[in-house]
Short mmCIF file of the C-alpha atoms (twelve columns), coordinates in Angstrom:
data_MODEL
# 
_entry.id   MODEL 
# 
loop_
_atom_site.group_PDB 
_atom_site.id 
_atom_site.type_symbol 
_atom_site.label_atom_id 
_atom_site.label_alt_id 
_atom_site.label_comp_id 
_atom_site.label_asym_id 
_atom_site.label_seq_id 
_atom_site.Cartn_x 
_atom_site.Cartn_y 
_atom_site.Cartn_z 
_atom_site.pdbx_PDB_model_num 
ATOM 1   C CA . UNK A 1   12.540  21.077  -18.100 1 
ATOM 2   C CA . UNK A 2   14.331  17.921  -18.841 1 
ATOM 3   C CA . UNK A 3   11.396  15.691  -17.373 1 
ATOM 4   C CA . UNK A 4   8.991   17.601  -19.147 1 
ATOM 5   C CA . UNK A 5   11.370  17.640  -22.711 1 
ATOM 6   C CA . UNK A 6   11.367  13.765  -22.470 1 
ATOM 7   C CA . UNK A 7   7.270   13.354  -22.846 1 
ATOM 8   C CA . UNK A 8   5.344   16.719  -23.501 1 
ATOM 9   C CA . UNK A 9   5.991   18.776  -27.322 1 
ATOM 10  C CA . UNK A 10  8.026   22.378  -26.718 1 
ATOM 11  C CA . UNK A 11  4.070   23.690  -26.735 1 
ATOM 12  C CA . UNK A 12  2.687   21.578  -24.328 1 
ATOM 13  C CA . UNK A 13  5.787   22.500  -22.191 1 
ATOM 14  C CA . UNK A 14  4.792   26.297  -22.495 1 
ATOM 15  C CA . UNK A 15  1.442   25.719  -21.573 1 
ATOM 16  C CA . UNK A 16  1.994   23.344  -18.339 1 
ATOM 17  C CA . UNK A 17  4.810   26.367  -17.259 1 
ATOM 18  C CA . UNK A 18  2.026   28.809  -18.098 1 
ATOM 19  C CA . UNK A 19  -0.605  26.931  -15.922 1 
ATOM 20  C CA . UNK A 20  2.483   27.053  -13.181 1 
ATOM 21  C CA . UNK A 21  3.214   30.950  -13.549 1 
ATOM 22  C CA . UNK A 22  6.337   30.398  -14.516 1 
ATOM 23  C CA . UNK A 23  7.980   33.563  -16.756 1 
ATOM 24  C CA . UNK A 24  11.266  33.481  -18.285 1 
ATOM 25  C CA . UNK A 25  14.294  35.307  -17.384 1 
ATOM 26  C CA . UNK A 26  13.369  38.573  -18.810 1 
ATOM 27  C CA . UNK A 27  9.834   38.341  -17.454 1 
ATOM 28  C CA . UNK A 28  7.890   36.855  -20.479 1 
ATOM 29  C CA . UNK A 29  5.191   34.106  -20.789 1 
ATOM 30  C CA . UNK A 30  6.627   30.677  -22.027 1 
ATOM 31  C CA . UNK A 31  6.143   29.825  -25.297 1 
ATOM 32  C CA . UNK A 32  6.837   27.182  -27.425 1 
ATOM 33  C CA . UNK A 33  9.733   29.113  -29.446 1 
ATOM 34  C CA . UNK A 34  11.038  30.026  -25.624 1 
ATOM 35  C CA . UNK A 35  10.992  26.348  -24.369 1 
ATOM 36  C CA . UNK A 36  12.875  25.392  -27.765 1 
ATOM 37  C CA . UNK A 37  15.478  28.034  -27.198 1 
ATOM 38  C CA . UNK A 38  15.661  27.048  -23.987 1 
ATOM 39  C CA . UNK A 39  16.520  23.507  -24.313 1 
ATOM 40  C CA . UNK A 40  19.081  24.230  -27.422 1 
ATOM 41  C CA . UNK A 41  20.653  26.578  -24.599 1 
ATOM 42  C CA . UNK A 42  20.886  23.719  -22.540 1 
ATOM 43  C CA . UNK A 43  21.345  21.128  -24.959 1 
ATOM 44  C CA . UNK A 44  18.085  19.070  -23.785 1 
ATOM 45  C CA . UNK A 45  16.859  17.038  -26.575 1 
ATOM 46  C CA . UNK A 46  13.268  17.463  -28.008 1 
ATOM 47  C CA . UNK A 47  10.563  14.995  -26.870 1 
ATOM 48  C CA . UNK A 48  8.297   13.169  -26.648 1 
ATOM 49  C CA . UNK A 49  9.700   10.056  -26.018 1 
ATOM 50  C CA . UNK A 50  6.304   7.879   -24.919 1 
ATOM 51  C CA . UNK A 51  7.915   4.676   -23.064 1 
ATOM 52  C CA . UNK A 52  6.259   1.766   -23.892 1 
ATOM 53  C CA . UNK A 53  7.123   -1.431  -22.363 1 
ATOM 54  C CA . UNK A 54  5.452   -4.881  -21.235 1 
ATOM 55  C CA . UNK A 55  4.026   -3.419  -18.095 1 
ATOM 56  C CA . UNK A 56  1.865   -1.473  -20.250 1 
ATOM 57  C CA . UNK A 57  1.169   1.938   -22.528 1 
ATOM 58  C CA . UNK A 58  1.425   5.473   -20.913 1 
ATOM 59  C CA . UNK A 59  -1.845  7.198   -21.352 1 
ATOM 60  C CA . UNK A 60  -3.090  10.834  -20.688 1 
ATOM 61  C CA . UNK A 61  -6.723  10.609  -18.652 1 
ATOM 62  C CA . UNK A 62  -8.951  11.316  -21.609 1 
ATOM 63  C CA . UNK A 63  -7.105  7.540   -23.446 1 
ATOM 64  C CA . UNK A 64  -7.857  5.831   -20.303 1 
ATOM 65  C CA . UNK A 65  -11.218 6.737   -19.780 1 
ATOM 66  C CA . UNK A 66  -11.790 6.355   -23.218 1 
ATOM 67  C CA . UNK A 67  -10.259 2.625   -22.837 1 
ATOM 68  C CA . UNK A 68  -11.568 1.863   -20.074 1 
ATOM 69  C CA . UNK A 69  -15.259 3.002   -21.193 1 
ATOM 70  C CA . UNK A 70  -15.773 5.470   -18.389 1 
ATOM 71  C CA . UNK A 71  -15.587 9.308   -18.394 1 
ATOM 72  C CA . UNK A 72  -12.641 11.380  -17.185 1 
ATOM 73  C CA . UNK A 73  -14.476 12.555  -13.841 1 
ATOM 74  C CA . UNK A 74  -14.248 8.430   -12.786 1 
ATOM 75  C CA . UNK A 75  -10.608 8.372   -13.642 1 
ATOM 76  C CA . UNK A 76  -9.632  11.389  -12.096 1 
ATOM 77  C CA . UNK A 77  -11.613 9.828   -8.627  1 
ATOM 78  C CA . UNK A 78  -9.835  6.866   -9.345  1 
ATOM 79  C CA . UNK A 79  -6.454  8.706   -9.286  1 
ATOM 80  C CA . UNK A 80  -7.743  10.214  -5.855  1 
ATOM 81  C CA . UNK A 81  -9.174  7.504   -4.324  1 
ATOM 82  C CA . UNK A 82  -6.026  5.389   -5.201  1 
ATOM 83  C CA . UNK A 83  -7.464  2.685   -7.225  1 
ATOM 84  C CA . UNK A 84  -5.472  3.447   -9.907  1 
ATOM 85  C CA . UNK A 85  -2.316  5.137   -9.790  1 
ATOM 86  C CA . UNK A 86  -0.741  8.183   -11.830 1 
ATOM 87  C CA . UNK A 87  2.425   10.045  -12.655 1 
ATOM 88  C CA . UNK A 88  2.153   13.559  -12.264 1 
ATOM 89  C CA . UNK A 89  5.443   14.946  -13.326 1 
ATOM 90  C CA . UNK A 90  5.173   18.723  -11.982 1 
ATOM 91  C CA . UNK A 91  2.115   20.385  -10.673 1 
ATOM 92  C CA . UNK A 92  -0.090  21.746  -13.900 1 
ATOM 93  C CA . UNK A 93  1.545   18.778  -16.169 1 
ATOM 94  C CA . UNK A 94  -1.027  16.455  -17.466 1 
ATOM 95  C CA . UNK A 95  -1.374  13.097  -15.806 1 
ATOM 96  C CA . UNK A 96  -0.333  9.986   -17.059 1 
ATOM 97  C CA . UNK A 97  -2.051  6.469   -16.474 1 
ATOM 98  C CA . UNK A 98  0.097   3.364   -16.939 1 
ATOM 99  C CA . UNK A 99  -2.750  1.302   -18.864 1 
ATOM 100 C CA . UNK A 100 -2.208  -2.737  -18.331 1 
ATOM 101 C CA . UNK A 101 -3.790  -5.599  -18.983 1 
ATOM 102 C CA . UNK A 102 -4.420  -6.169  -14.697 1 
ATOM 103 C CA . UNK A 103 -6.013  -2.584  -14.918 1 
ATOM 104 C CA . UNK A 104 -8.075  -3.540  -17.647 1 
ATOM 105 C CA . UNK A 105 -9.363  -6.866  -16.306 1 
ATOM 106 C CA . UNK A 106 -10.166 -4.907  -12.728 1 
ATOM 107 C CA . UNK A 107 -12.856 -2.700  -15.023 1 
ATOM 108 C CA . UNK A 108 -15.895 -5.090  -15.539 1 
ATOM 109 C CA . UNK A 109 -19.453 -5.670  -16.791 1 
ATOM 110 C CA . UNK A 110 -20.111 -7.773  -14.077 1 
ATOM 111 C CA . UNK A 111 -18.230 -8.733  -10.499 1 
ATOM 112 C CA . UNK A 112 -17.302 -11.764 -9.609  1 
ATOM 113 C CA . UNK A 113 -19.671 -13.935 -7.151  1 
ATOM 114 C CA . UNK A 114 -19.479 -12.898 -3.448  1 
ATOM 115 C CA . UNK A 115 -18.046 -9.605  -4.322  1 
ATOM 116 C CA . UNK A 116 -19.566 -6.988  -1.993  1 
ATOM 117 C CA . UNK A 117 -20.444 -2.973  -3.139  1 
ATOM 118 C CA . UNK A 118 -18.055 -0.502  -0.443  1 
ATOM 119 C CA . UNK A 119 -20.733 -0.453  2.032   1 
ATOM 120 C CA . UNK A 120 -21.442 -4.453  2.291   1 
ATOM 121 C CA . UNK A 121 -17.428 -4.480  2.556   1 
ATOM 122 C CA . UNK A 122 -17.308 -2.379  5.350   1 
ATOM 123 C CA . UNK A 123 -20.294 -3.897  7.230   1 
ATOM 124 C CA . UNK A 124 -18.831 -7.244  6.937   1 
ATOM 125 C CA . UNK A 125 -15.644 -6.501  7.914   1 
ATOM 126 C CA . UNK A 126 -17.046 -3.557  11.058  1 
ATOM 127 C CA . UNK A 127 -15.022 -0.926  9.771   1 
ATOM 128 C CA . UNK A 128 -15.494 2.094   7.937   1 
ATOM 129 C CA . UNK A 129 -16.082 2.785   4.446   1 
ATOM 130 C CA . UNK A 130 -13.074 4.811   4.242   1 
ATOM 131 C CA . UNK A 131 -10.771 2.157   6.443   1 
ATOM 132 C CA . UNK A 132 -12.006 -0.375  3.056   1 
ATOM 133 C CA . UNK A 133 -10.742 2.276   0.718   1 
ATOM 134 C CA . UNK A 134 -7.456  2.488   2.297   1 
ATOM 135 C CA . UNK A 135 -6.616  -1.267  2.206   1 
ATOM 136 C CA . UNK A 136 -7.871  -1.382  -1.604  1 
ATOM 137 C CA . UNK A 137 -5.054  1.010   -1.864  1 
ATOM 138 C CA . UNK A 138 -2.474  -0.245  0.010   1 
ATOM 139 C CA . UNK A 139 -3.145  -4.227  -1.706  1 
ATOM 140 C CA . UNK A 140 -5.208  -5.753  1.567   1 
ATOM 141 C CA . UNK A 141 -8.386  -5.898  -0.067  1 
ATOM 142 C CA . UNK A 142 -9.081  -7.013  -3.949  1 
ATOM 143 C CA . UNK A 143 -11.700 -5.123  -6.068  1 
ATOM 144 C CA . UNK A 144 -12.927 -4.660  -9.298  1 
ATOM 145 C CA . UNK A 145 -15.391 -2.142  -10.721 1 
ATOM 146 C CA . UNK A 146 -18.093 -2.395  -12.305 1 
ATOM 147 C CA . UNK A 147 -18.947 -0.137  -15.062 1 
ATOM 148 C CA . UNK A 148 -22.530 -0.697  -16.202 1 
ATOM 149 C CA . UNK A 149 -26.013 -0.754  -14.764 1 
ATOM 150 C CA . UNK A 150 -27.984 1.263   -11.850 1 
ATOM 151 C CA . UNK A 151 -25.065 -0.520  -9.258  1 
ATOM 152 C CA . UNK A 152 -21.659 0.373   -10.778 1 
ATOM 153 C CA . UNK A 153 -18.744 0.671   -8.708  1 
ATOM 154 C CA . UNK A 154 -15.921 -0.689  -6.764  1 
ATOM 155 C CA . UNK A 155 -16.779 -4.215  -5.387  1 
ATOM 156 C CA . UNK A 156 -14.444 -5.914  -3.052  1 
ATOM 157 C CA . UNK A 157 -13.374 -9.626  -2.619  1 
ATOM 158 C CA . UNK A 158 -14.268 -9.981  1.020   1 
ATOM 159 C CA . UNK A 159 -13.403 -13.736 2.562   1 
ATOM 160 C CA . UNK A 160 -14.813 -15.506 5.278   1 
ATOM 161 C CA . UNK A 161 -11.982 -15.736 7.713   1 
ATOM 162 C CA . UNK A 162 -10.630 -11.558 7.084   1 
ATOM 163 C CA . UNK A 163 -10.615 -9.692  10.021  1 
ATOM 164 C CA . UNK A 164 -11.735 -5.858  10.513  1 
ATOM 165 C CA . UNK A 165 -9.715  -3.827  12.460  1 
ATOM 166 C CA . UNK A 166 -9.868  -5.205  15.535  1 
ATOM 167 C CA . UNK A 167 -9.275  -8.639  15.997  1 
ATOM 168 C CA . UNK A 168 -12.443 -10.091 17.680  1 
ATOM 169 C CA . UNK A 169 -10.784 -13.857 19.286  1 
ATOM 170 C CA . UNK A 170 -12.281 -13.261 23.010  1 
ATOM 171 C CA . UNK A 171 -15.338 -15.177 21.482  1 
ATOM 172 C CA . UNK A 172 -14.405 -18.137 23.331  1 
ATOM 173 C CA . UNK A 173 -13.769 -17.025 26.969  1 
ATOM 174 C CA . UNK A 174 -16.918 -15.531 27.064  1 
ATOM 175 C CA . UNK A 175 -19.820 -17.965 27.295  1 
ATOM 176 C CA . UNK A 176 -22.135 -17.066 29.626  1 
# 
């Protein structure tokens, strides 16, 4: 209740608790004159408090879609896929999207020269698609994506001398 008190309304509290199951002590439904008892009971102070810093702007899905000129669908694949990354503060609570400038400037018109689609990536490096998609998330691998026209999607920064999974060295010792 705290965590929720310090971003979400008393009725957007009774709805995510509602989503959840979650009854009351006696047995009723959460509402938003329950959650406000509630916290005066436990002295929790009434949100939201939205933190805003330098690092950039807390936004639900809907802002950063709408922000990032894609529908909610891509950011929610986004969120799975791990491109971008989300807080989730309980199960049923709305997600929140930490929008920066980095994020912003990794959603393009156009990608950058020599930047290949997932599939090129994966060819060129003799992995799988899904092995690319895992070292986009985990910082290996840079990529953008590309928002407009009949090819949109997440392009990678493959270089010349990047490995796959396997280093392939034995080249040498075997000339024939």
């Amino acid at each position: 209740m705290r965590q929720l008190a310090e971003r979400y309304p008393d009725r957007q509290i009774a709805a995510i608790l509602a989503r959840q199951r979650r009854l009351t002590g006696a047995g009723n439904q959460f509402t938003a004159h329950r959650v406000a008892g509630l916290r005066a009971h436990h002295k929790i102070p009434a949100g939201p408090v939205r933190p805003t810093s330098h690092d950039g702007d807390m936004v639900t899905i809907a802002k950063a879609a709408s922000e990032l000129d894609v529908s909610t669908a891509t950011v929610h694949r986004w969120l799975r896929e791990g491109f971008i990354t989300g807080e989730q503060i309980t199960p049923g609570a709305p997600w929140q999207i930490r929008l920066t400038d980095e994020l912003r400037a990794r959603v393009c018109e156009q990608a950058p020269d020599g930047w290949l689609p997932l599939s090129d990536a994966a060819k060129a490096l003799g992995v799988a698609r899904q092995t690319v998609l895992h070292k986009v998330q985990r910082g290996e691998l840079a990529s953008v994506y590309v928002r407009n026209g009949k090819r949109k999607g997440l392009r990678i920064q493959v270089k010349p001398d990047q490995t796959g999974l396997f280093e392939n060295d034995i080249r040498e010792d075997t000339q024939c």
